[in-house]
ZAMARGU-4260 file (C-alpha; in steps of 0.2 Angstrom, whole numbers, plus 5000, padded with zeros to 4 digits):
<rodrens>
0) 5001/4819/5165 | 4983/4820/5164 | 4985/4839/5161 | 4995/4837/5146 | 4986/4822/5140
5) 4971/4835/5139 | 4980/4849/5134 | 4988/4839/5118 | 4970/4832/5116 | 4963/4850/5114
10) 4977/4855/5100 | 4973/4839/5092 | 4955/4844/5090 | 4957/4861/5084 | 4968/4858/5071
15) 4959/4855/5054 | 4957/4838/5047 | 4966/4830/5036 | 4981/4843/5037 | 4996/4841/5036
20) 5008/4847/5051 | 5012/4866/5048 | 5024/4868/5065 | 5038/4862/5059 | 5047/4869/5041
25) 5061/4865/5029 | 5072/4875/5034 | 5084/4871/5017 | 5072/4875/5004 | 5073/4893/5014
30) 5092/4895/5015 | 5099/4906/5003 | 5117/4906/5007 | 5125/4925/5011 | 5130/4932/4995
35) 5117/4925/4985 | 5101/4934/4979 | 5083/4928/4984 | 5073/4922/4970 | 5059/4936/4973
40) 5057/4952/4980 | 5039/4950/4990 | 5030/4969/4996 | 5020/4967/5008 | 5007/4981/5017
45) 5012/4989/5032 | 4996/4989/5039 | 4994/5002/5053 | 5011/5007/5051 | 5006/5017/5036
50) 5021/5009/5026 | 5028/4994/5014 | 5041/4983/5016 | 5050/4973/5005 | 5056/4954/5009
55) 5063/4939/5001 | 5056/4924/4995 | 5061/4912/5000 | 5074/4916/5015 | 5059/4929/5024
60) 5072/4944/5027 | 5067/4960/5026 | 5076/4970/5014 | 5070/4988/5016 | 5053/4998/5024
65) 5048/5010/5012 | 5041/5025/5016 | 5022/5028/5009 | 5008/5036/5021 | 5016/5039/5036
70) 5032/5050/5043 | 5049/5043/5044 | 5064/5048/5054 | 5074/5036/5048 | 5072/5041/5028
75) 5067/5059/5033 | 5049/5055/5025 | 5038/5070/5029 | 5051/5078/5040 | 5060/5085/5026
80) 5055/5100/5018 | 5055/5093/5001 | 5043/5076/5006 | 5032/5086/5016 | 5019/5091/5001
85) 5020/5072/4998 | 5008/5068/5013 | 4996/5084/5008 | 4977/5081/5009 | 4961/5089/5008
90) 4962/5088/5026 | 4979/5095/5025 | 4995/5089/5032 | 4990/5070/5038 | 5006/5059/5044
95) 4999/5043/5045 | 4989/5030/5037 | 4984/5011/5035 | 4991/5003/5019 | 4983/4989/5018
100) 4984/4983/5002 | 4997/4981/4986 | 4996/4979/4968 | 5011/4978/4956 | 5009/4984/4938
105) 5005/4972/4923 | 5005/4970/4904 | 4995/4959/4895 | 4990/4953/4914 | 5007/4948/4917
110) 5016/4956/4932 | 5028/4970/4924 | 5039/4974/4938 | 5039/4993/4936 | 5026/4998/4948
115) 5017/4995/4965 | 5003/5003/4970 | 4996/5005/4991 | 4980/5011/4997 | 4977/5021/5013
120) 4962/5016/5023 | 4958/5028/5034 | 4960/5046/5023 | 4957/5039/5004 | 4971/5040/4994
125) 4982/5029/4982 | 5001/5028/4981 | 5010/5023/4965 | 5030/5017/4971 | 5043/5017/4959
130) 5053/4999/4957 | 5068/5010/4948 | 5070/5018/4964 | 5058/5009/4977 | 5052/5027/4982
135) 5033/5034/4984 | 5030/5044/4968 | 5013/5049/4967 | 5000/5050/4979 | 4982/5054/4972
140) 4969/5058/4988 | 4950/5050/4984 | 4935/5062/4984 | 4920/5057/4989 | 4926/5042/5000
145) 4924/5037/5019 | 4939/5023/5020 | 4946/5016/5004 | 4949/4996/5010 | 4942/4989/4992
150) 4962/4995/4981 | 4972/4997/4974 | 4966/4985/4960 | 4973/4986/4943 | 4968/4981/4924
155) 4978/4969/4913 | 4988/4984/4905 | 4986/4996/4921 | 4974/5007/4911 | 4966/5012/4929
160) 4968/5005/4946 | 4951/5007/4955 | 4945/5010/4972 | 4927/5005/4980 | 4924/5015/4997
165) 4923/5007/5013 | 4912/5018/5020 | 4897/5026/5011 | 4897/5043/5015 | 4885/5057/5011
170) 4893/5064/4993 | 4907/5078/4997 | 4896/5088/4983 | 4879/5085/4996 | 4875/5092/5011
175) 4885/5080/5022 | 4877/5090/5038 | 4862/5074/5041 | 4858/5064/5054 | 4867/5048/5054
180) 4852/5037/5056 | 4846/5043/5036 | 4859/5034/5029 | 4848/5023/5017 | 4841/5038/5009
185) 4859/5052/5010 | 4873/5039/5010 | 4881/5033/4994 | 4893/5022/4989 | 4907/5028/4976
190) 4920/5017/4965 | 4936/5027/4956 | 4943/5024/4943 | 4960/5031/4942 | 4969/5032/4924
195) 4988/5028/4922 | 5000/5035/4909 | 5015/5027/4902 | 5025/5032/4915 | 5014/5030/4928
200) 5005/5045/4929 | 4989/5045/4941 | 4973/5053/4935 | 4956/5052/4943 | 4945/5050/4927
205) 4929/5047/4932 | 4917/5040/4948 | 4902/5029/4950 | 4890/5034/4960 | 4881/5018/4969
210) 4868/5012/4983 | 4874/5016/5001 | 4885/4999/5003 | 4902/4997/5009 | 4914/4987/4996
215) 4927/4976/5004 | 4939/4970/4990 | 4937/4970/4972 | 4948/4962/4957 | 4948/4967/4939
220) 4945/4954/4927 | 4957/4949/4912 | 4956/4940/4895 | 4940/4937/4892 | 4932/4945/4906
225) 4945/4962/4904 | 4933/4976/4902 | 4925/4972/4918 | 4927/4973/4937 | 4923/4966/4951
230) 4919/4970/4972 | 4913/4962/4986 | 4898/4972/4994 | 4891/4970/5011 | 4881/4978/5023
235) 4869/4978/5009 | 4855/4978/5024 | 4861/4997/5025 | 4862/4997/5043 | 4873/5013/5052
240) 4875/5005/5069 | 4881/4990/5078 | 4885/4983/5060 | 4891/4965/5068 | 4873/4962/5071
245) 4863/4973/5060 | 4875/4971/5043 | 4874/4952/5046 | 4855/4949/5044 | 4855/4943/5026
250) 4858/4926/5020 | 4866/4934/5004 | 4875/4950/5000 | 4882/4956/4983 | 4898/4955/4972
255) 4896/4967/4960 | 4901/4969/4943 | 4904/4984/4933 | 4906/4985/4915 | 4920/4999/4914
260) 4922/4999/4895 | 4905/5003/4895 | 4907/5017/4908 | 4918/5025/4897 | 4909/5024/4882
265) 4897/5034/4892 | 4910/5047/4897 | 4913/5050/4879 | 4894/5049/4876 | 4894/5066/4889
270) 4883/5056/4901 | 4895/5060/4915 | 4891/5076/4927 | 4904/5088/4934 | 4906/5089/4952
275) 4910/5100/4966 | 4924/5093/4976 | 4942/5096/4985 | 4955/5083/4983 | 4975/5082/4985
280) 4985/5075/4971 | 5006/5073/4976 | 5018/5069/4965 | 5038/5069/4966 | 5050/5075/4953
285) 5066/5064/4952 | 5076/5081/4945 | 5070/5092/4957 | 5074/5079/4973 | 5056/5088/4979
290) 5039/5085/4978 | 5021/5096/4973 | 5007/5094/4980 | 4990/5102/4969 | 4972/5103/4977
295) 4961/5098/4962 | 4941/5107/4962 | 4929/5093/4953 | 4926/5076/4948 | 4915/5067/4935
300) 4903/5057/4943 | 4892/5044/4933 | 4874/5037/4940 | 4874/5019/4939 | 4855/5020/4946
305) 4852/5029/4930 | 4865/5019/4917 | 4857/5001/4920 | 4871/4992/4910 | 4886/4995/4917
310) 4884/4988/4937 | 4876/4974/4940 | 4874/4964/4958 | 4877/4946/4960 | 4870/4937/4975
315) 4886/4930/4986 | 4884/4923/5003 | 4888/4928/5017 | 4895/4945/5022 | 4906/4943/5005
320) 4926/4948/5009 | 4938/4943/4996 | 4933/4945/4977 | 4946/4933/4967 | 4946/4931/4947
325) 4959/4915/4941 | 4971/4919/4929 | 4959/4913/4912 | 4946/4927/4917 | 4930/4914/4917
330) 4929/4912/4936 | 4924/4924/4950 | 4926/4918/4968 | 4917/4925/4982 | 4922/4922/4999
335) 4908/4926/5011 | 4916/4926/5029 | 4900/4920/5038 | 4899/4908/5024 | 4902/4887/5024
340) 4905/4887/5008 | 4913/4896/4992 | 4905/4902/4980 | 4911/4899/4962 | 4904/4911/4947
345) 4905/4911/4930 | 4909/4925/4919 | 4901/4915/4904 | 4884/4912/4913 | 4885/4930/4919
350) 4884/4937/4902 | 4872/4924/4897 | 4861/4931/4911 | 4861/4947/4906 | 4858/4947/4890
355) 4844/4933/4896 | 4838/4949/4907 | 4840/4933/4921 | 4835/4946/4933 | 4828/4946/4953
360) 4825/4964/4957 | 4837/4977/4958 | 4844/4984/4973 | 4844/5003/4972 | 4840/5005/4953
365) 4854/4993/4950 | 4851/4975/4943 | 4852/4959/4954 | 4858/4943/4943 | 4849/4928/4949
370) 4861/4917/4960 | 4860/4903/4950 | 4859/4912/4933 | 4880/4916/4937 | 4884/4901/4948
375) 4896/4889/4941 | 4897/4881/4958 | 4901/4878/4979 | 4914/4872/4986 | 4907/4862/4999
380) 4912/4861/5017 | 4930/4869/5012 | 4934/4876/5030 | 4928/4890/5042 | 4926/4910/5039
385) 4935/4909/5021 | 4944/4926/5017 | 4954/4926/5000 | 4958/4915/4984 | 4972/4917/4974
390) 4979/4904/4961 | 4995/4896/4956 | 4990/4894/4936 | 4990/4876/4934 | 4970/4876/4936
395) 4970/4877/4955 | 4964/4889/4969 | 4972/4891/4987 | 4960/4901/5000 | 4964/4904/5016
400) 4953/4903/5033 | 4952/4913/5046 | 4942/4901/5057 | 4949/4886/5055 | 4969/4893/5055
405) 4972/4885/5037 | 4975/4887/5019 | 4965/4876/5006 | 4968/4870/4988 | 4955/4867/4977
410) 4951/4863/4959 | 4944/4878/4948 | 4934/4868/4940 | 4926/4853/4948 | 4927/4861/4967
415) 4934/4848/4976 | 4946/4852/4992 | 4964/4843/4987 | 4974/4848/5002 | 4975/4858/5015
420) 4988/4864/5027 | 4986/4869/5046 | 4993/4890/5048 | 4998/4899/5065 | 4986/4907/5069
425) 4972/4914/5061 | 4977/4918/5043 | 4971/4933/5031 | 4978/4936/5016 | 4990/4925/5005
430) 5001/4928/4990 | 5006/4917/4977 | 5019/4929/4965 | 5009/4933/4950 | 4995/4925/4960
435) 4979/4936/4954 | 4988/4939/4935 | 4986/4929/4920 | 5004/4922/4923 | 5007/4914/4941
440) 5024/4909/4946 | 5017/4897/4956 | 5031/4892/4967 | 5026/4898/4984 | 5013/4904/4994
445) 5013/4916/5008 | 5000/4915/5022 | 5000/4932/5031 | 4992/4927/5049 | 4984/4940/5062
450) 4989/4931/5079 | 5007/4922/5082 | 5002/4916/5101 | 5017/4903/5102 | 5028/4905/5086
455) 5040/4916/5091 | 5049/4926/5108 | 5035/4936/5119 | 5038/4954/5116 | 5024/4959/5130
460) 5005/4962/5126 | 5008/4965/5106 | 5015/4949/5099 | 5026/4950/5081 | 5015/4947/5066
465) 5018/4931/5057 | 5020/4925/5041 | 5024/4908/5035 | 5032/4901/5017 | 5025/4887/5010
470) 5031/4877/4995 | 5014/4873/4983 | 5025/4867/4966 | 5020/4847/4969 | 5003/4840/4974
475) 5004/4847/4992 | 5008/4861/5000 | 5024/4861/5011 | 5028/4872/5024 | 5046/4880/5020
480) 5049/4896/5036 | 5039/4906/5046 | 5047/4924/5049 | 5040/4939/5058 | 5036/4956/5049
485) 5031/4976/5052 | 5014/4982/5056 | 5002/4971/5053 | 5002/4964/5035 | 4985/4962/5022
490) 4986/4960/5005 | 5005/4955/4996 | 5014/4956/4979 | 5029/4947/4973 | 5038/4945/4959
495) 5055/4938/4951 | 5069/4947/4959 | 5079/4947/4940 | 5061/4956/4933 | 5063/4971/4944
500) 5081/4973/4947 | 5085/4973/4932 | 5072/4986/4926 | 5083/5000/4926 | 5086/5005/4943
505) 5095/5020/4950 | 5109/5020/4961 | 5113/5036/4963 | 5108/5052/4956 | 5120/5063/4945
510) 5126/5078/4952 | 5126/5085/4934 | 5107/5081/4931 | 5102/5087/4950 | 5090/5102/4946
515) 5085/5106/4965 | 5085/5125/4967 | 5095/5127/4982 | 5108/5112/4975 | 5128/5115/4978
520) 5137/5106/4967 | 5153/5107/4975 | 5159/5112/4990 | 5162/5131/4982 | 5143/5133/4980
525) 5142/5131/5000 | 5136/5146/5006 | 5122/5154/5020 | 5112/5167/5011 | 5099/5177/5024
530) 5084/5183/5017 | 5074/5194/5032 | 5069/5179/5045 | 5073/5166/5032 | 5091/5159/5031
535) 5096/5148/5018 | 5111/5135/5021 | 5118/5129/5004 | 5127/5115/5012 | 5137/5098/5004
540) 5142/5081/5013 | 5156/5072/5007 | 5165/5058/5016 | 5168/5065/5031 | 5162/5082/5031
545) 5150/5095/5029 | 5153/5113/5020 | 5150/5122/5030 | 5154/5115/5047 | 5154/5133/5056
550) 5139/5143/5057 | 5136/5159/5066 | 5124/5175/5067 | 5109/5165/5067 | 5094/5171/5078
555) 5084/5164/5089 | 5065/5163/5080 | 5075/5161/5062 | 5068/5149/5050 | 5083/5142/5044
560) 5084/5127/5030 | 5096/5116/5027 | 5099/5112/5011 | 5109/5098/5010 | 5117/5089/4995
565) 5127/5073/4994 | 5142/5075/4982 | 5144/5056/4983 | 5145/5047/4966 | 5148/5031/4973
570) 5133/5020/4976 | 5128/5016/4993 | 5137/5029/5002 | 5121/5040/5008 | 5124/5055/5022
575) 5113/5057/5037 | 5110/5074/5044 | 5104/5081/5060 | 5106/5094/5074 | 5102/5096/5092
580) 5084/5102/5096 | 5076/5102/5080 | 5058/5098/5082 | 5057/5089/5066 | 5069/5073/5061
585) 5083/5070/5053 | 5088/5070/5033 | 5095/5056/5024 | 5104/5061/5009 | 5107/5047/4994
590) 5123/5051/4984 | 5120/5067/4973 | 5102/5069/4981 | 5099/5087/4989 | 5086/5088/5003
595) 5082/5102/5016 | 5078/5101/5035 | 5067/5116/5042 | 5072/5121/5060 | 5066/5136/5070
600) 5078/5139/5083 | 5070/5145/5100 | 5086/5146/5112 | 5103/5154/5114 | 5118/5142/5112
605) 5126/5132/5101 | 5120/5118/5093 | 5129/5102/5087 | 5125/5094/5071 | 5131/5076/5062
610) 5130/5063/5051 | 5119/5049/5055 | 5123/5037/5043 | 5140/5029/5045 | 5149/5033/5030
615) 5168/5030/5034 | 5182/5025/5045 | 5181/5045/5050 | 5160/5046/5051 | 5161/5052/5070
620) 5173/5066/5067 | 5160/5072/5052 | 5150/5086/5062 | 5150/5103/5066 | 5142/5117/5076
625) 5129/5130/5073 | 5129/5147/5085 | 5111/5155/5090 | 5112/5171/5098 | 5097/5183/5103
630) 5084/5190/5092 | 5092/5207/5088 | 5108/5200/5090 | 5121/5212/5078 | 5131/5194/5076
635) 5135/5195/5058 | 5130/5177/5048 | 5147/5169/5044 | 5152/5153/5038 | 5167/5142/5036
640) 5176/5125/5034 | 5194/5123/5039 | 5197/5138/5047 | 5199/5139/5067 | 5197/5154/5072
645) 5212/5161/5084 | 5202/5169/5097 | 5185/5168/5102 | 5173/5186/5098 | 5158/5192/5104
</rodrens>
């Protein structure tokens, strides 16, 4: 007894005071009865699984994982010879990566529905995903980056999304050959600054060279600040080792803020230098079914040393991680983990200041702001180790706490703490939909937590990721669910679910439309052409069978591709595709998509291939066989459907 006296004691102390009592949720405000929609589709980062996945709000269900930076033998991503080219970098083939973060496309600052875009972390590059057909469209690989944590943040109108290195690196066009210990004079920081086209198209437009800092999260600004952006900085004590110690030294560290209207103006100007550097840009062709990969030579680099007016720093305690701008534009909110309180800027007193010259220093030829000069004001005491702010457009903030486990809501503009609700365990990121756009929803909040412990089944030494559903439309938060999900989850997006399904989506391709070079468009197209070493199956799937489903007088040490077209015009009836032995995955095949498999058989026999996507009463009996025989072999190449042979030949 004594034992669980203490033991409730100790929960009791480590929960945060004066919160309300997160363990338990309601369960009906979640319940959306089966054959009814959600009211929002919610992406969420993948994390280390290199992916995004796409949930409900509010039941918590996971709707589908979508292939972005990593391989994929359920879709086929980056097994398929058409989605290869896809994960192309500088580097060269690269199959996995850290999606941390996500940003859906806006107009006028308001959420848009047609786009999301993902950062990989580990080798720099920025996704842009399709909402018509919640594919990977374009991937853009980051020169002159060492991680790319600080994206994939967008403009008002998605005129760019821009990226701030997490590592300063030496400068792919420097002499990266230095020791690592001269990183204050050789490392450099660099923020992109990727233009987008009507349709979506990515361009790397220009680069800022910066001091040798590493930028954690950043966020544009809108109405009256649009024009501008702005990133958390730390290790601003430019220390290369040990950085838990060594980059924790200073009682303040820097947002800063980076006049990109200007920046461009400059461009025009000529200011900008060309420089030297190698750099992978991806994209998919809906009419092709295939994607191209181009290595791009140079990129235009700007000197924000040199230009004093377009980056200037901002002092922000302490170790700053999230960078938050509320939907009017006016206020900037820091979020210094090592911090005890938050840190409220103003973008009116910000201007003031500079055009005051309310300056103390500069920090590597760049400017620093007085701290006061911008402040608007700190929240005091709001909680332990805050991470991220977002906003619910009815004048209030929400941030969460790593610390402490727990979400906070305060006032924007006289700082005081109005709730707070306990989280389980260790929260990160949150999302409110619309929640860092000039037009929040401002119906629910998701806290995306590290650390589970006790909320759900034990599933050995890695525990599920947790997220939990809170319902923020009246004066306190309420807790609504808490649901597991993939990898382990950053940053978040949602948005109405009628904004992006009815945006135009495809639900299956036309045969009539498909421009793929080795499409058949009907089962008399099916054929097997040999070209030397190199055979070519022009294959179609149809409930429930393959054309063709016989295959002989291929050799051993062949490359042979499968091209394989689903003739399906019915929605939701895709074909899967696989054969024994292949050291690559399998192919799934939406209706009227074509997509080839690469395999390079290295044994005599034969070889049984199938569907692996049940499409009918008759799925099992869709297969066929493949027979290898020796290199050398005087097997001529035939193929058939329908036809048994009599007898068996050599």
């Amino acid at each position: 007894m004594v034992i669980l006296v203490l033991g409730s004691a100790l929960f009791t102390s480590c929960k945060p005071k004066n919160s309300s009592d997160a363990t338990v949720g309601d369960a009906e405000k979640a319940y959306v009865a089966p054959g009814k929609y959600d009211e929002f589709y919610n992406f969420v980062s993948g994390g280390f699984s290199g992916q995004l996945s796409v949930y409900g709000l509010p039941s918590g269900r996971l709707f589908r994982v979508i292939p972005v930076f990593s391989v994929d033998p359920e879709k086929g991503w980056g097994y398929s010879e058409e989605t290869k080219p896809m994960l192309n970098t500088s580097h060269g083939f690269v199959p996995w990566d850290d999606l941390h973060h996500t940003e859906m496309s806006q107009t006028n600052g308001e959420v848009d529905g047609r786009w999301v875009f993902g950062n990989a972390n580990n080798t720099p590059r920025i996704a842009r995903i399709d909402l018509k057909t919640f594919k990977t469209a374009e991937i853009i690989e980051l020169p002159n980056s060492g991680g790319n944590h600080s994206s994939p943040f967008i403009t008002e109108n998605t005129e760019y999304v821009v990226a701030g290195t997490r590592f300063s690196v030496p400068a792919d066009y420097s002499d990266g050959d230095v020791a690592i210990n001269t990183y204050k004079q050789n490392f450099k920081g660099h923020i992109s600054f990727v233009k987008v086209g009507k349709e979506g198209e990515m361009d790397l437009a220009f680069q800022i060279v910066t001091p040798g800092v590493n930028f954690d999260l950043s966020h544009a600004g809108k109405g009256k600040s649009h024009g501008w952006f702005f990133f958390s900085c730390y290790n601003t004590e430019q220390a290369n080792t040990l950085l838990e110690v060594n980059a924790s030294q200073k009682d303040k560290d820097f947002i800063m803020a980076v006049n990109w209207k200007k920046a461009e103006e400059y461009i025009k100007a000529g200011k900008g230098k060309k420089q030297a550097v190698k750099y992978a840009h991806n994209k998919w062709n809906e009419k092709t079914h295939s994607a191209t990969s181009e290595i791009k030579t140079e990129v235009l680099v700007l000197d924000a040393a040199a230009l004093k007016d377009i980056c200037y720093m901002i002092p922000c305690p302490k170790s700053p991680h999230g960078c938050d701008v509320d939907p009017t534009g006016e206020y900037i909110v820091g979020s210094g983990k090592l911090a005890a309180l938050i840190p409220v800027f103003s973008f009116d007193k910000l201007m003031s200041a500079i055009q005051s010259k309310k300056f103390d220093g500069n920090y590597g030829g760049i400017n620093v702001v007085k701290y006061e000069a911008a402040l608007h004001g700190e929240v005091q005491k709001p909680g332990l180790g805050p991470l991220h702010t977002e906003f619910d457009g009815k004048g209030n903030a929400y941030t969460t706490f790593f610390v402490s486990s727990e979400v906070v809501k305060w006032d924007i503009k006289s700082l005081k703490v109005l709730d707070r609700v306990a989280t389980y365990y260790s929260v990160g990121h949150l999302c409110i939909p619309g929640g860092d756009s000039k037009k929040p929803f401002g119906k629910y909040l998701v806290a995306y937590n590290k650390i589970t412990k006790d909320r759900y089944l034990p599933t050995g030494p890695e525990l599920a990721q947790s997220a939990q559903i809170f319902d923020i439309s009246g004066d306190k938060m309420e807790m609504v669910l808490d649901f597991p999900t993939i990898g382990e989850p950053h940053y978040a997006q949602a948005a109405p679910a009628d904004l992006i399904r009815n945006n135009g989506q495809y639900k299956f391709y036309k045969i009539a439309d498909n421009q793929h070079p080795y499409v058949a468009k009907g089962e008399k197209e099916a054929k097997v052409v040999r070209q030397g070493n190199q055979v070519h199956v022009y294959m179609t799937s149809i409930r429930s069978h393959f054309a063709p489903d016989n295959i002989e007088g291929i050799k051993v040490g062949d490359e042979v591709y499968f091209h394989v077209t689903n003739l399906e015009q019915d929605w939701d009836v895709p074909h899967g595709f696989a054969i024994k032995g292949v050291d690559n995955g399998e192919l799934l095949i939406m209706p009227g998509e074509t997509t080839t498999l690469k395999w390079v058989p290295n044994r005599v026999g034969i070889f049984p291939m199938y569907c692996t996507d049940f499409c009918s009463a008759l799925h099992q009996e869709m297969q066929g066989y493949v027979r290898v025989s020796p290199a050398g072999s005087s097997v001529p190449l035939t193929f058939s459907v329908g036809t048994n042979l009599p007898k068996a030949t050599k």
